[in-house]
PDB file of the backbone (N, CA, C, O) and the ligand in Angstrom, with CONECT records:
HET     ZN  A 101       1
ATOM      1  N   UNK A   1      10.168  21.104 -43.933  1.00  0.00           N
ATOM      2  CA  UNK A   1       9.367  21.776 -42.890  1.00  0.00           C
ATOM      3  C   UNK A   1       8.258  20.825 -42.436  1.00  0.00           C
ATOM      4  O   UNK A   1       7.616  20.192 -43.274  1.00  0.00           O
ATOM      5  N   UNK A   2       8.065  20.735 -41.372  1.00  0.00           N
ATOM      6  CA  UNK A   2       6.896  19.811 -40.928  1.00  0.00           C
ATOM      7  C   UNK A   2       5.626  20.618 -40.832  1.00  0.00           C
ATOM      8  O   UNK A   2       5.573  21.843 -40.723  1.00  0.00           O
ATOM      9  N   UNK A   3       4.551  19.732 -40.889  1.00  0.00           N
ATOM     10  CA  UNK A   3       3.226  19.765 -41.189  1.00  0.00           C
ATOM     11  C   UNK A   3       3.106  20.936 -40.050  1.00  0.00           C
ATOM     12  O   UNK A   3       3.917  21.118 -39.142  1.00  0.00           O
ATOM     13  N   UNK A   4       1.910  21.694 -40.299  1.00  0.00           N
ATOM     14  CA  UNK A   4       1.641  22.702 -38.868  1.00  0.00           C
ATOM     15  C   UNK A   4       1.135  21.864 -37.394  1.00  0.00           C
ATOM     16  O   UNK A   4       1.367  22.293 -36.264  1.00  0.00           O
ATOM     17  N   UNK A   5       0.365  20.525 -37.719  1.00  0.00           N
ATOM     18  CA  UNK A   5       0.392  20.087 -36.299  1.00  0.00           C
ATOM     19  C   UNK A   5       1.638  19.826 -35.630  1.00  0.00           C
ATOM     20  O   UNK A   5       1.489  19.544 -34.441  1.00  0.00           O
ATOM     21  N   UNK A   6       2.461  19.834 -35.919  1.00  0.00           N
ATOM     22  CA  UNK A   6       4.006  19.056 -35.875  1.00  0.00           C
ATOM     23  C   UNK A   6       4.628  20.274 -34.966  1.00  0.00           C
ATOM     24  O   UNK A   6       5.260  20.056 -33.933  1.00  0.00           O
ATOM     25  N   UNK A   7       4.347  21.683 -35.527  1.00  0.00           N
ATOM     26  CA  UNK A   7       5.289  22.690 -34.977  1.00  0.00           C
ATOM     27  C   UNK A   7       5.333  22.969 -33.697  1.00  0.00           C
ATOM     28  O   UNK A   7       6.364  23.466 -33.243  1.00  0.00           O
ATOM     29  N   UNK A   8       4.381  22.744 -32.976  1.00  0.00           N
ATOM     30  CA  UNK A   8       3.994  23.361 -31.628  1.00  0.00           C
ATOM     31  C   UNK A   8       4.452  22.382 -30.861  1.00  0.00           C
ATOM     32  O   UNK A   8       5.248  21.575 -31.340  1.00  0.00           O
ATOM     33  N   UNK A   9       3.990  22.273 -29.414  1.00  0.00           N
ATOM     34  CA  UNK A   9       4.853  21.244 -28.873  1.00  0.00           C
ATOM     35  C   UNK A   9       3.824  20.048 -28.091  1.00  0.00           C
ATOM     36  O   UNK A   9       4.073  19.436 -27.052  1.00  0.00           O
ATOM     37  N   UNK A  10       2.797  19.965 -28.823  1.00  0.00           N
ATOM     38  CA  UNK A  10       1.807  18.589 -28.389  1.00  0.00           C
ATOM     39  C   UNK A  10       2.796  17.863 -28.379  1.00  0.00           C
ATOM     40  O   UNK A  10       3.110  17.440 -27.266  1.00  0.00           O
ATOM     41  N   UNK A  11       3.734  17.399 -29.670  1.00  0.00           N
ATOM     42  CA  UNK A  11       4.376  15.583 -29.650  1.00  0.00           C
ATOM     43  C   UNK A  11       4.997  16.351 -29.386  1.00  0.00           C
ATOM     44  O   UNK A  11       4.965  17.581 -29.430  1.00  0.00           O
ATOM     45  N   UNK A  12       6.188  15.002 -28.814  1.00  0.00           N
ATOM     46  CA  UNK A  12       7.793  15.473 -28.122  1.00  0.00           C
ATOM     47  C   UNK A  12       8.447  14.588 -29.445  1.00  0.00           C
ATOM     48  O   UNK A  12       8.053  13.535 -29.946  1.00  0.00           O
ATOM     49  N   UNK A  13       9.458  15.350 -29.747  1.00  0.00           N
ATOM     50  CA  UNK A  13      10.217  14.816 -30.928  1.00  0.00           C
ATOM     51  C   UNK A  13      11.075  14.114 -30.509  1.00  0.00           C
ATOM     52  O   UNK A  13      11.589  14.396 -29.427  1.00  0.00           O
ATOM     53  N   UNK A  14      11.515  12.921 -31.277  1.00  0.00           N
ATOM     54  CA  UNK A  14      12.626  11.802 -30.777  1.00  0.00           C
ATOM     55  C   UNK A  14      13.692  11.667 -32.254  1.00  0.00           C
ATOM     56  O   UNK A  14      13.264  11.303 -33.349  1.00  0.00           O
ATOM     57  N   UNK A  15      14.546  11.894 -32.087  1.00  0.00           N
ATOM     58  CA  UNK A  15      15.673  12.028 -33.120  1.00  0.00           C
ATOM     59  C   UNK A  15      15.940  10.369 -33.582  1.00  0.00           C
ATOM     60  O   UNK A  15      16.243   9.661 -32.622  1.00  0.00           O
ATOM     61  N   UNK A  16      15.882   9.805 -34.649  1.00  0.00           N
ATOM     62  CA  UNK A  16      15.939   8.457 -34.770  1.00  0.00           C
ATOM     63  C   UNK A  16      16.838   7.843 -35.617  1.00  0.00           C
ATOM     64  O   UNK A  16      16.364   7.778 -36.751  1.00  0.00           O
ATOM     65  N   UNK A  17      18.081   7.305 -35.520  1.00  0.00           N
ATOM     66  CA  UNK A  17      18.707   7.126 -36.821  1.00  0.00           C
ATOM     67  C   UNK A  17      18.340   6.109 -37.647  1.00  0.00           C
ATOM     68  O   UNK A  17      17.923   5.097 -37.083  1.00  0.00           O
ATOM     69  N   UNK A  18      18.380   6.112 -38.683  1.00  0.00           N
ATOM     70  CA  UNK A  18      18.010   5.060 -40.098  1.00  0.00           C
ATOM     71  C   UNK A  18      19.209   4.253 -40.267  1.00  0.00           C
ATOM     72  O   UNK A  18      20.344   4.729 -40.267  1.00  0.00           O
ATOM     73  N   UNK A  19      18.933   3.030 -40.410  1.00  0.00           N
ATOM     74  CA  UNK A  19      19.649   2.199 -41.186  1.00  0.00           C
ATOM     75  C   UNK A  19      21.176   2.760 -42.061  1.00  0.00           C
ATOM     76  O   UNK A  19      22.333   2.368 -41.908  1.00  0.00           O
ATOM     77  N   UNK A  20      20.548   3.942 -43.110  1.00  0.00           N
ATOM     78  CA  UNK A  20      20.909   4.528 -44.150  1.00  0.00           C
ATOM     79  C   UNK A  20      22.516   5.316 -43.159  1.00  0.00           C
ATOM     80  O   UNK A  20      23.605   5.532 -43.693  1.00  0.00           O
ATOM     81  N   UNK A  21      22.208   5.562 -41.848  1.00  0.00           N
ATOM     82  CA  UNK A  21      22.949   6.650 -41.358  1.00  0.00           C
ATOM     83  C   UNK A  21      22.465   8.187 -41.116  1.00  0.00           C
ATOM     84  O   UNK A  21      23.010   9.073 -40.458  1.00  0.00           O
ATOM     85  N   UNK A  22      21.533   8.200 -41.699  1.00  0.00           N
ATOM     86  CA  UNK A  22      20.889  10.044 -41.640  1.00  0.00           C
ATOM     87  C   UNK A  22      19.734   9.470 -40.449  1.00  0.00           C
ATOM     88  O   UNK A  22      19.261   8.385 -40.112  1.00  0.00           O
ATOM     89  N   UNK A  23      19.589  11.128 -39.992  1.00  0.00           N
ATOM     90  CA  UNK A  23      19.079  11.051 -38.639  1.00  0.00           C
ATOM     91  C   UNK A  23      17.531  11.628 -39.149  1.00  0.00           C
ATOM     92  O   UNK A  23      17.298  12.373 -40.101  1.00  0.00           O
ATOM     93  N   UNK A  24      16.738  11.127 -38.350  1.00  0.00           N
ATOM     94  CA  UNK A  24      14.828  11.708 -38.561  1.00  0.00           C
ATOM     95  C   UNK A  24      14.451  11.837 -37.563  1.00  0.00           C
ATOM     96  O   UNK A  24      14.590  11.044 -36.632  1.00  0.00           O
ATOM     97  N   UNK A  25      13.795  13.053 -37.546  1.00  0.00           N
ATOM     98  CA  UNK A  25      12.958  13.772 -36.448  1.00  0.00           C
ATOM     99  C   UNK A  25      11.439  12.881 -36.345  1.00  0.00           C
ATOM    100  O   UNK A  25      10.642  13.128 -37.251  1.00  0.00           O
ATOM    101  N   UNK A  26      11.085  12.043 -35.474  1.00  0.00           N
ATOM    102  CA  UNK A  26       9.907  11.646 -35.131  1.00  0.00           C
ATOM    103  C   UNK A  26       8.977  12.642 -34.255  1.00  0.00           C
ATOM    104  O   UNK A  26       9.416  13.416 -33.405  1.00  0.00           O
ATOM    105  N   UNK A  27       7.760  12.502 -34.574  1.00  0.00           N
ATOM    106  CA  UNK A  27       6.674  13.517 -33.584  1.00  0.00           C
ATOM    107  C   UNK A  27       5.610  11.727 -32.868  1.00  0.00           C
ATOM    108  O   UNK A  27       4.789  10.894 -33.251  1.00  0.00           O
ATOM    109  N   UNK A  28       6.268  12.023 -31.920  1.00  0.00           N
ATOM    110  CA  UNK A  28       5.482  11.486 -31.224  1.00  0.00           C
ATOM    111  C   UNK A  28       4.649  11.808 -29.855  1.00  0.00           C
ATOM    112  O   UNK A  28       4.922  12.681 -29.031  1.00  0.00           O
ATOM    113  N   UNK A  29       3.554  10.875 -29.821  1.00  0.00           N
ATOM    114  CA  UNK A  29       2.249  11.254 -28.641  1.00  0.00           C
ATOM    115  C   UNK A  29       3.254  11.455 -27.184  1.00  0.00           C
ATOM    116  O   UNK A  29       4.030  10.545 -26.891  1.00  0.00           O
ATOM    117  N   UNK A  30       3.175  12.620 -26.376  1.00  0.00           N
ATOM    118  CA  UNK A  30       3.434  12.465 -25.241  1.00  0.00           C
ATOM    119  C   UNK A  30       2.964  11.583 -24.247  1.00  0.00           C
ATOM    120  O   UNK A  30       1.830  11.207 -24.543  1.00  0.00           O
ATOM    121  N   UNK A  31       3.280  11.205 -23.423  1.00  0.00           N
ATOM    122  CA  UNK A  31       2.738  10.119 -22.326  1.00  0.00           C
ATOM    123  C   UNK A  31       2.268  10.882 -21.275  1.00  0.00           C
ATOM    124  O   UNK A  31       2.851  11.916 -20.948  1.00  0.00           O
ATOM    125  N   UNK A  32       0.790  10.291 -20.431  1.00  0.00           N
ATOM    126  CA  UNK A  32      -0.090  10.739 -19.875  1.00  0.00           C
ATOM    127  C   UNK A  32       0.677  11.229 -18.314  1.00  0.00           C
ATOM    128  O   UNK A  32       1.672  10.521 -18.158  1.00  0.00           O
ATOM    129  N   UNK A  33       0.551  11.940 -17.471  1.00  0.00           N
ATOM    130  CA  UNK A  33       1.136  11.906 -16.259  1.00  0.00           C
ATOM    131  C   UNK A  33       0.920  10.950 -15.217  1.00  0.00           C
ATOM    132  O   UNK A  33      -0.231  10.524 -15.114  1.00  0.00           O
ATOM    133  N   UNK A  34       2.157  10.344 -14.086  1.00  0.00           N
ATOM    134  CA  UNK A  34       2.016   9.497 -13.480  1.00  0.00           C
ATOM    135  C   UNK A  34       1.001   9.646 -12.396  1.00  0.00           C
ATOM    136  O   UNK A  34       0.819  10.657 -11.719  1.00  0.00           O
ATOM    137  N   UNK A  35       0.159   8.146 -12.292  1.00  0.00           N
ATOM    138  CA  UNK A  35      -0.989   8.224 -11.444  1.00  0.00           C
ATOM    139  C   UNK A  35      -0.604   9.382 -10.010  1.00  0.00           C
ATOM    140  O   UNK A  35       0.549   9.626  -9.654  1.00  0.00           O
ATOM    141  N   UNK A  36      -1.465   9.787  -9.559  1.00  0.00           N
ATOM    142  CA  UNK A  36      -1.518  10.045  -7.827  1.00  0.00           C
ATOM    143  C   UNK A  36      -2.400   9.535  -7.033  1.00  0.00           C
ATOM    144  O   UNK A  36      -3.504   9.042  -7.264  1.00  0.00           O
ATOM    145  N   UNK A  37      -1.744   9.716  -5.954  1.00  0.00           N
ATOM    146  CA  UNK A  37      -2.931   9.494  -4.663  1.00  0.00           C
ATOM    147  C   UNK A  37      -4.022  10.204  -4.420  1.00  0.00           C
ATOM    148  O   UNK A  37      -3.914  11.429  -4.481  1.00  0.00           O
ATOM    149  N   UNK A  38      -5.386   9.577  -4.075  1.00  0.00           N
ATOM    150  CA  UNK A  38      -6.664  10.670  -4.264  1.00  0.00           C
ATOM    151  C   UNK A  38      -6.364  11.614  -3.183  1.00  0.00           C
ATOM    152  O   UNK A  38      -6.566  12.824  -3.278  1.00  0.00           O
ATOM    153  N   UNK A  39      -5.801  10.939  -1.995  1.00  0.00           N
ATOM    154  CA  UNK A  39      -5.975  11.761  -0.847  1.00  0.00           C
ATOM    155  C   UNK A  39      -4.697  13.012  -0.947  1.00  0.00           C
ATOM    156  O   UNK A  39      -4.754  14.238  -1.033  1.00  0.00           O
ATOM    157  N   UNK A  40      -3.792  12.235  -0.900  1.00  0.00           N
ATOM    158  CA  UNK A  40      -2.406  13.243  -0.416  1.00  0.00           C
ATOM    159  C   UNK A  40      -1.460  13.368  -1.690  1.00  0.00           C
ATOM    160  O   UNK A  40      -0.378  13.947  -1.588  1.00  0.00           O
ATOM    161  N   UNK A  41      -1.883  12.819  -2.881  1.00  0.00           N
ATOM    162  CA  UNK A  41      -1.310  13.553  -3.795  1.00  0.00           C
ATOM    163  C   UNK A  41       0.162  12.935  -4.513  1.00  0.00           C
ATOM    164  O   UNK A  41       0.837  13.422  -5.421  1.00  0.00           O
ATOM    165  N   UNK A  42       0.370  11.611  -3.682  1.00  0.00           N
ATOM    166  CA  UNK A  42       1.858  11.899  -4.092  1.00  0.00           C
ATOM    167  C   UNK A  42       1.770  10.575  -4.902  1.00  0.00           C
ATOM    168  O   UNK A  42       0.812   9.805  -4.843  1.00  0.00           O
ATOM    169  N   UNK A  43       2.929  10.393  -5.699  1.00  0.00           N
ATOM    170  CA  UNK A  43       3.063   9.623  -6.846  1.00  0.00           C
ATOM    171  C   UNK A  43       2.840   7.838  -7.054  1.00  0.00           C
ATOM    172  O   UNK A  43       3.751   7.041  -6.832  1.00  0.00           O
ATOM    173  N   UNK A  44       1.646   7.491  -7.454  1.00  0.00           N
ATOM    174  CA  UNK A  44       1.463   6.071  -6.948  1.00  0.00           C
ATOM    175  C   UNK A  44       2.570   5.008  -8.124  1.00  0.00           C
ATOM    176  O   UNK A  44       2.978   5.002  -9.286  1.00  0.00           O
ATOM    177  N   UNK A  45       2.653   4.162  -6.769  1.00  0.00           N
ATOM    178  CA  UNK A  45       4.095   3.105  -8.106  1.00  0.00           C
ATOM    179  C   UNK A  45       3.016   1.969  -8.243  1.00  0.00           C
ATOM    180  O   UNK A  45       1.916   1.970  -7.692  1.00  0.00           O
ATOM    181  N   UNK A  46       3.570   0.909  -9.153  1.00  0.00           N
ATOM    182  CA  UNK A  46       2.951  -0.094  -9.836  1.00  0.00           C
ATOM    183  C   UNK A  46       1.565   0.263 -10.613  1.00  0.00           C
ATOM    184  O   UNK A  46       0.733  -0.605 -10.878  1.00  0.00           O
ATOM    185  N   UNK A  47       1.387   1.843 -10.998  1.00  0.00           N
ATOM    186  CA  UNK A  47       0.691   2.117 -12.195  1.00  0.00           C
ATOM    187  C   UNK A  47       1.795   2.723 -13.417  1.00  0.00           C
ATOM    188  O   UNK A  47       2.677   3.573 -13.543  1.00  0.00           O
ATOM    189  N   UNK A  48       0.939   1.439 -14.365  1.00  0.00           N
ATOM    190  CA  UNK A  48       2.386   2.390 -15.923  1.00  0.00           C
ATOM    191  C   UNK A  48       1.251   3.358 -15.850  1.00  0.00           C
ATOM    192  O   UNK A  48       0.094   3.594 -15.500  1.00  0.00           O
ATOM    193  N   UNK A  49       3.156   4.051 -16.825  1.00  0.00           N
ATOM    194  CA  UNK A  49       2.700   5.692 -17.516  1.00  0.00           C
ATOM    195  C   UNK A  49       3.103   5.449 -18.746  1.00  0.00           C
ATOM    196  O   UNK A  49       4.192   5.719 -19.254  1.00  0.00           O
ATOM    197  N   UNK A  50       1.516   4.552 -19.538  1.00  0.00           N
ATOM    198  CA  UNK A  50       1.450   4.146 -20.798  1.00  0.00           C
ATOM    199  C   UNK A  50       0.396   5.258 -21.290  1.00  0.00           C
ATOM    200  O   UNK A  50      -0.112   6.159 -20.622  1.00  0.00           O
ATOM    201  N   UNK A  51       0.186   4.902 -22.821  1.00  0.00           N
ATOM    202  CA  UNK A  51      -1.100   5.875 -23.447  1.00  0.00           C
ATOM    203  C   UNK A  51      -2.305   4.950 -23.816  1.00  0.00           C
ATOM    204  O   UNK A  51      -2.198   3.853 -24.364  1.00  0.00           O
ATOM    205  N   UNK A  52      -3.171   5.402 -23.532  1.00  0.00           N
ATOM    206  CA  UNK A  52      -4.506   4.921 -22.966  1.00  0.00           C
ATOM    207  C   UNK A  52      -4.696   3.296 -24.411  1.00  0.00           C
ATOM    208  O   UNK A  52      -5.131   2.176 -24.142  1.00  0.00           O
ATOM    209  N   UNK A  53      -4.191   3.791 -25.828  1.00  0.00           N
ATOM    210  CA  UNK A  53      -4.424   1.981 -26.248  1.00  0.00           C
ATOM    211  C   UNK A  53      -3.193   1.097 -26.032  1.00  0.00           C
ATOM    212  O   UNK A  53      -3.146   0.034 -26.651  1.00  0.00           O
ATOM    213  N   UNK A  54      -1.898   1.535 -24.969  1.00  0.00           N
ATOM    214  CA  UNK A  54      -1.284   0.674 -24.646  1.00  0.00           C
ATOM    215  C   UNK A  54      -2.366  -0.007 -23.341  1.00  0.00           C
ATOM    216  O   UNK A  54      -3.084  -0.994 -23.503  1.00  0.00           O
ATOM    217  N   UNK A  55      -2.281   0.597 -22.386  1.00  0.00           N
ATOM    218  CA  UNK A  55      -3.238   0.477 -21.304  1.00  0.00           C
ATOM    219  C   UNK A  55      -4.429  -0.637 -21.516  1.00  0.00           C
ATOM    220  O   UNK A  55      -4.550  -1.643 -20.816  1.00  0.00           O
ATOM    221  N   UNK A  56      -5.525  -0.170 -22.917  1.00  0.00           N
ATOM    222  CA  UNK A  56      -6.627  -0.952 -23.103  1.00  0.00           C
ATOM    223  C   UNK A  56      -5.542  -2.741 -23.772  1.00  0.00           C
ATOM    224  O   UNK A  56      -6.254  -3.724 -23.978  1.00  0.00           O
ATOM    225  N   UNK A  57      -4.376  -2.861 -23.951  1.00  0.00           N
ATOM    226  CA  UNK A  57      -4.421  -3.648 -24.081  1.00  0.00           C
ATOM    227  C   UNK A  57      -3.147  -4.939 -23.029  1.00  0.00           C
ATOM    228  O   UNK A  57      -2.436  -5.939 -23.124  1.00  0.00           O
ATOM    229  N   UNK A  58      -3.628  -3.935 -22.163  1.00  0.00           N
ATOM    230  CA  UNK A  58      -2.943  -4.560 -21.163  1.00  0.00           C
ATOM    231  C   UNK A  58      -3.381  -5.107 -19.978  1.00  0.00           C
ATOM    232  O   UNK A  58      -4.361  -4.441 -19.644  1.00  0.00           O
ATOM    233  N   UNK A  59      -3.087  -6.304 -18.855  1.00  0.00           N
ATOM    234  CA  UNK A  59      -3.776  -7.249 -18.396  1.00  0.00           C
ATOM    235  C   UNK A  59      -4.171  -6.156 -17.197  1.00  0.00           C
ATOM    236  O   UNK A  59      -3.594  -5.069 -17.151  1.00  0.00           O
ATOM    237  N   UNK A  60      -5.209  -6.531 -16.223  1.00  0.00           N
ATOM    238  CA  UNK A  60      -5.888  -5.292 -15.530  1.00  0.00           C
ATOM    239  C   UNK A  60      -4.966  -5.609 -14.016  1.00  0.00           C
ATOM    240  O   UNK A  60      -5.128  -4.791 -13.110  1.00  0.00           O
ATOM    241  N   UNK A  61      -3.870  -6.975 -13.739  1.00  0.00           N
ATOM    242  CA  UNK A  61      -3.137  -6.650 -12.958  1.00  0.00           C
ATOM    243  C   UNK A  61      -2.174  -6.378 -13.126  1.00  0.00           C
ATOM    244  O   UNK A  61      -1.334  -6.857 -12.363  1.00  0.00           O
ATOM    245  N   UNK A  62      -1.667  -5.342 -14.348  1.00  0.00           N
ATOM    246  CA  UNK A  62      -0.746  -4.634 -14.682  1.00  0.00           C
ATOM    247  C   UNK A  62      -0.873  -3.340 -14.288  1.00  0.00           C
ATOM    248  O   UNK A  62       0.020  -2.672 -13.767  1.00  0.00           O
ATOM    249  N   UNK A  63      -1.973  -2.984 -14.532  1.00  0.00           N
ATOM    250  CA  UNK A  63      -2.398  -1.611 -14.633  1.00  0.00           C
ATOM    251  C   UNK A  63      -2.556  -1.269 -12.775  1.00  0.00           C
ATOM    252  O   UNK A  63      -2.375  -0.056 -12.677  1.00  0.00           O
ATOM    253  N   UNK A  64      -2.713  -1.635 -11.896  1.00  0.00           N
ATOM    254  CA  UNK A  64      -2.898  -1.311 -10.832  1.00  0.00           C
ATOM    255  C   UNK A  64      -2.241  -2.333  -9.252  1.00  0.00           C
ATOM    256  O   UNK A  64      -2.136  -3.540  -9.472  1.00  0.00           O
ATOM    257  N   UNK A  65      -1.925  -1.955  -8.099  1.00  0.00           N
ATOM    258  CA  UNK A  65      -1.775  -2.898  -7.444  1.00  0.00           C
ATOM    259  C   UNK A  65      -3.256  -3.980  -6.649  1.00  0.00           C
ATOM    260  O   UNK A  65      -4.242  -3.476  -6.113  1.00  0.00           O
ATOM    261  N   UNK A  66      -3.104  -4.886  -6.737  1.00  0.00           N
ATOM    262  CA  UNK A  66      -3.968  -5.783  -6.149  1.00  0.00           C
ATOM    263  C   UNK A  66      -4.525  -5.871  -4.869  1.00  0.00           C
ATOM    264  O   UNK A  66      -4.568  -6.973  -4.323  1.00  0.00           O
ATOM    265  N   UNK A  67      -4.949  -4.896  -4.322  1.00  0.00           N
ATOM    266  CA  UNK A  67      -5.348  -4.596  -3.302  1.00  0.00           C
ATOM    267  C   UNK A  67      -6.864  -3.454  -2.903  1.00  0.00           C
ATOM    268  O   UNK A  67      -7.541  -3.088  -3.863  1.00  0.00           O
ATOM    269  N   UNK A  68      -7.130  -3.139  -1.944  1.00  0.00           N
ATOM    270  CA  UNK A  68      -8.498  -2.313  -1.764  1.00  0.00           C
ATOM    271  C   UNK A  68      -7.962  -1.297  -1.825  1.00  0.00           C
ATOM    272  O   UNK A  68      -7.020  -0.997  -1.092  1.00  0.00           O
ATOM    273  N   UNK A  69      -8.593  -0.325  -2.979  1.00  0.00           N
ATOM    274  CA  UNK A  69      -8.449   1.444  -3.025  1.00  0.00           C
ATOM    275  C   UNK A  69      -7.012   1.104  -4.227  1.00  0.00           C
ATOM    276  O   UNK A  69      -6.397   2.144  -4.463  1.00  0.00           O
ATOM    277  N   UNK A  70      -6.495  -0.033  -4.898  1.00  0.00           N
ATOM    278  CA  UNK A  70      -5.105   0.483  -5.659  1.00  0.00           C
ATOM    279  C   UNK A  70      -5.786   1.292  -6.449  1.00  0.00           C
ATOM    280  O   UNK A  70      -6.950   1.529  -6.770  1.00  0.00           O
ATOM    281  N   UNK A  71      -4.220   1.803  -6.763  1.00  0.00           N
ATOM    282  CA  UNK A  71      -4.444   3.232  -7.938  1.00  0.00           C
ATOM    283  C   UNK A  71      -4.752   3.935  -7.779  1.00  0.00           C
ATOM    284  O   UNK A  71      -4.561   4.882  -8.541  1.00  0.00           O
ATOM    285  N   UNK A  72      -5.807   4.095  -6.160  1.00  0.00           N
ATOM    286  CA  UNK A  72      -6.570   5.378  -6.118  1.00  0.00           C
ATOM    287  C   UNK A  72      -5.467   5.740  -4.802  1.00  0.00           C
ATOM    288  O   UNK A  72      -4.969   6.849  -4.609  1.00  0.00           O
ATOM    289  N   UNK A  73      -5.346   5.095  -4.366  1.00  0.00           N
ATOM    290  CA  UNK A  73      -5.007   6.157  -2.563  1.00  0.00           C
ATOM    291  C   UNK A  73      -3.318   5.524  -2.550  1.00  0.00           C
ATOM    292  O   UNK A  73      -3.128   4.839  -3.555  1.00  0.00           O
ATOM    293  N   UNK A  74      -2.569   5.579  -1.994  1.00  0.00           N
ATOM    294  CA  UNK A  74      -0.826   5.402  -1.726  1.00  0.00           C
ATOM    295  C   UNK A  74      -1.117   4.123  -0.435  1.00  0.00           C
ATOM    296  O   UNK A  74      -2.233   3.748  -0.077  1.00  0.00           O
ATOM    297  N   UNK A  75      -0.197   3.774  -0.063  1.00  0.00           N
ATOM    298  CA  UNK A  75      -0.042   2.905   0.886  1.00  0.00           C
ATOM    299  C   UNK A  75      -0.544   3.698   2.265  1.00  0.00           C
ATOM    300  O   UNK A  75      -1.612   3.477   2.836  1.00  0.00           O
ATOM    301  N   UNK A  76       0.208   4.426   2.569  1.00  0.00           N
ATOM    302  CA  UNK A  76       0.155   5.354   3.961  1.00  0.00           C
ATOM    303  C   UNK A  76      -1.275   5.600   4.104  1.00  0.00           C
ATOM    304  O   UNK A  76      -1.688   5.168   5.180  1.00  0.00           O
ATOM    305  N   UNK A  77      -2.000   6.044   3.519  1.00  0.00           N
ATOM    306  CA  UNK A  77      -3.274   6.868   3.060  1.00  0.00           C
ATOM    307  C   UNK A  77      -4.557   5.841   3.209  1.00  0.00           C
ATOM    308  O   UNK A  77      -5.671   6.067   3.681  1.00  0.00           O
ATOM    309  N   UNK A  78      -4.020   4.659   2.654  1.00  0.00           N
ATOM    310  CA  UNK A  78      -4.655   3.152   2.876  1.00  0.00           C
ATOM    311  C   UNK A  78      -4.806   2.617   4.453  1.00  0.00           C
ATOM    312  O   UNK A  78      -5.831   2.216   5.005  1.00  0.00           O
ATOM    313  N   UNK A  79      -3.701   2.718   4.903  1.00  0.00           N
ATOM    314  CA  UNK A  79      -3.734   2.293   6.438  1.00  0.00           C
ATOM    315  C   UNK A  79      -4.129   3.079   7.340  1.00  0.00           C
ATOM    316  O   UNK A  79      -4.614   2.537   8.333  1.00  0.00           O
ATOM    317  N   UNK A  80      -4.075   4.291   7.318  1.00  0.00           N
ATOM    318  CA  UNK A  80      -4.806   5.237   8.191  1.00  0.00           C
ATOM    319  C   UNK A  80      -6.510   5.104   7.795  1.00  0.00           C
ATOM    320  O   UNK A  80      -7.242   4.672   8.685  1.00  0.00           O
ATOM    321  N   UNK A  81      -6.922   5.356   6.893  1.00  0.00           N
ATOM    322  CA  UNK A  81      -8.309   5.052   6.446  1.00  0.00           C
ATOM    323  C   UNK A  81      -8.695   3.583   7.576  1.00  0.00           C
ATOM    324  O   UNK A  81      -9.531   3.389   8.459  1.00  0.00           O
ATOM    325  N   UNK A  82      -7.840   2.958   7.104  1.00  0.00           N
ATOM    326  CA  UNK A  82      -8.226   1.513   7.393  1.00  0.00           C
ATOM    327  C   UNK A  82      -8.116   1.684   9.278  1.00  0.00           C
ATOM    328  O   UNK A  82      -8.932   1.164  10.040  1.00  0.00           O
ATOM    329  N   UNK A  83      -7.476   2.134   9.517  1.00  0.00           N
ATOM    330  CA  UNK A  83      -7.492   2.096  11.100  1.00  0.00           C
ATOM    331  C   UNK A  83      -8.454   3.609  11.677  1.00  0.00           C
ATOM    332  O   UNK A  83      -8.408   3.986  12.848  1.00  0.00           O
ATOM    333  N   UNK A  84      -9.029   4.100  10.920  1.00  0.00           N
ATOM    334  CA  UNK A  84      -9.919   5.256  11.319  1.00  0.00           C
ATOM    335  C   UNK A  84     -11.003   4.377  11.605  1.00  0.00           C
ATOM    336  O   UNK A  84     -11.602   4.299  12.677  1.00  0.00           O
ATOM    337  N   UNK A  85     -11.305   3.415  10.085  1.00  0.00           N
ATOM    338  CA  UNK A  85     -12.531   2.527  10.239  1.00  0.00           C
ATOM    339  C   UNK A  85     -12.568   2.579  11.216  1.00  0.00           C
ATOM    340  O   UNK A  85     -13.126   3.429  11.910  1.00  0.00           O
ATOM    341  N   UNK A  86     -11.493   0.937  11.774  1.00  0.00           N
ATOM    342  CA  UNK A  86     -11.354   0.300  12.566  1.00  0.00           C
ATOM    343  C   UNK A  86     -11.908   1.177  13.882  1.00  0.00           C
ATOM    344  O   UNK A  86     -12.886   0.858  14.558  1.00  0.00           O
ATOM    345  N   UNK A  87     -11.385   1.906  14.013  1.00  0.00           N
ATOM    346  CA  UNK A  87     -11.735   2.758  15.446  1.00  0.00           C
ATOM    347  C   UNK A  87     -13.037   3.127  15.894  1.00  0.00           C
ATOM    348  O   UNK A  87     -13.419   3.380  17.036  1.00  0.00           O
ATOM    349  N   UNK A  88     -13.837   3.114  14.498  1.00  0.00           N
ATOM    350  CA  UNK A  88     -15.528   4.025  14.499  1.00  0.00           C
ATOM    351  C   UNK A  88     -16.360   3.125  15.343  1.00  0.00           C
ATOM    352  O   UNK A  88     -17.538   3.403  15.568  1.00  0.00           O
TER     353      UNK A  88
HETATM  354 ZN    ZN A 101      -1.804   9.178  -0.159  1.00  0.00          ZN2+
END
């Protein structure tokens, strides 16, 4: 029987086979949800969906695209901003 933190469904269990041939139930950390866009919400790419001490040990142009607003706003969302400026 596993420990009582184990029972509920914080970790997601991963079935693992051994060497030996017998199979083990792992409890492991779920992974954080994939970034979004501040504005419109929808799913930003070139951010991992690591857990925060994979993240701290990873290079900071991994973690985001190289550009003004990455990680925070989507492409689309970026260029309209940018041409609203432009217009003021
Ligand atoms: Zn957006």
């Amino acid at each position: 029987m596993p420990r009582g933190m184990y029972k509920s469904r914080t970790f997601r269990r991963v079935k693992t086979r051994l060497p030996g041939g017998s199979t083990v139930t792992r409890f492991l950390q779920r992974k954080p949800k994939q970034a979004h866009c501040a504005r419109c919400g929808v799913e930003l790419h070139g951010v991992p969906r690591a857990l925060p001490s994979k993240m701290s040990t990873m290079a900071k142009t991994y973690k985001r695209p190289e550009r003004a607003f990455g990680g925070v706003l989507c492409g689309r969302c970026l260029r309209d901003i940018i041409k609203l400026e432009a217009r003021e």
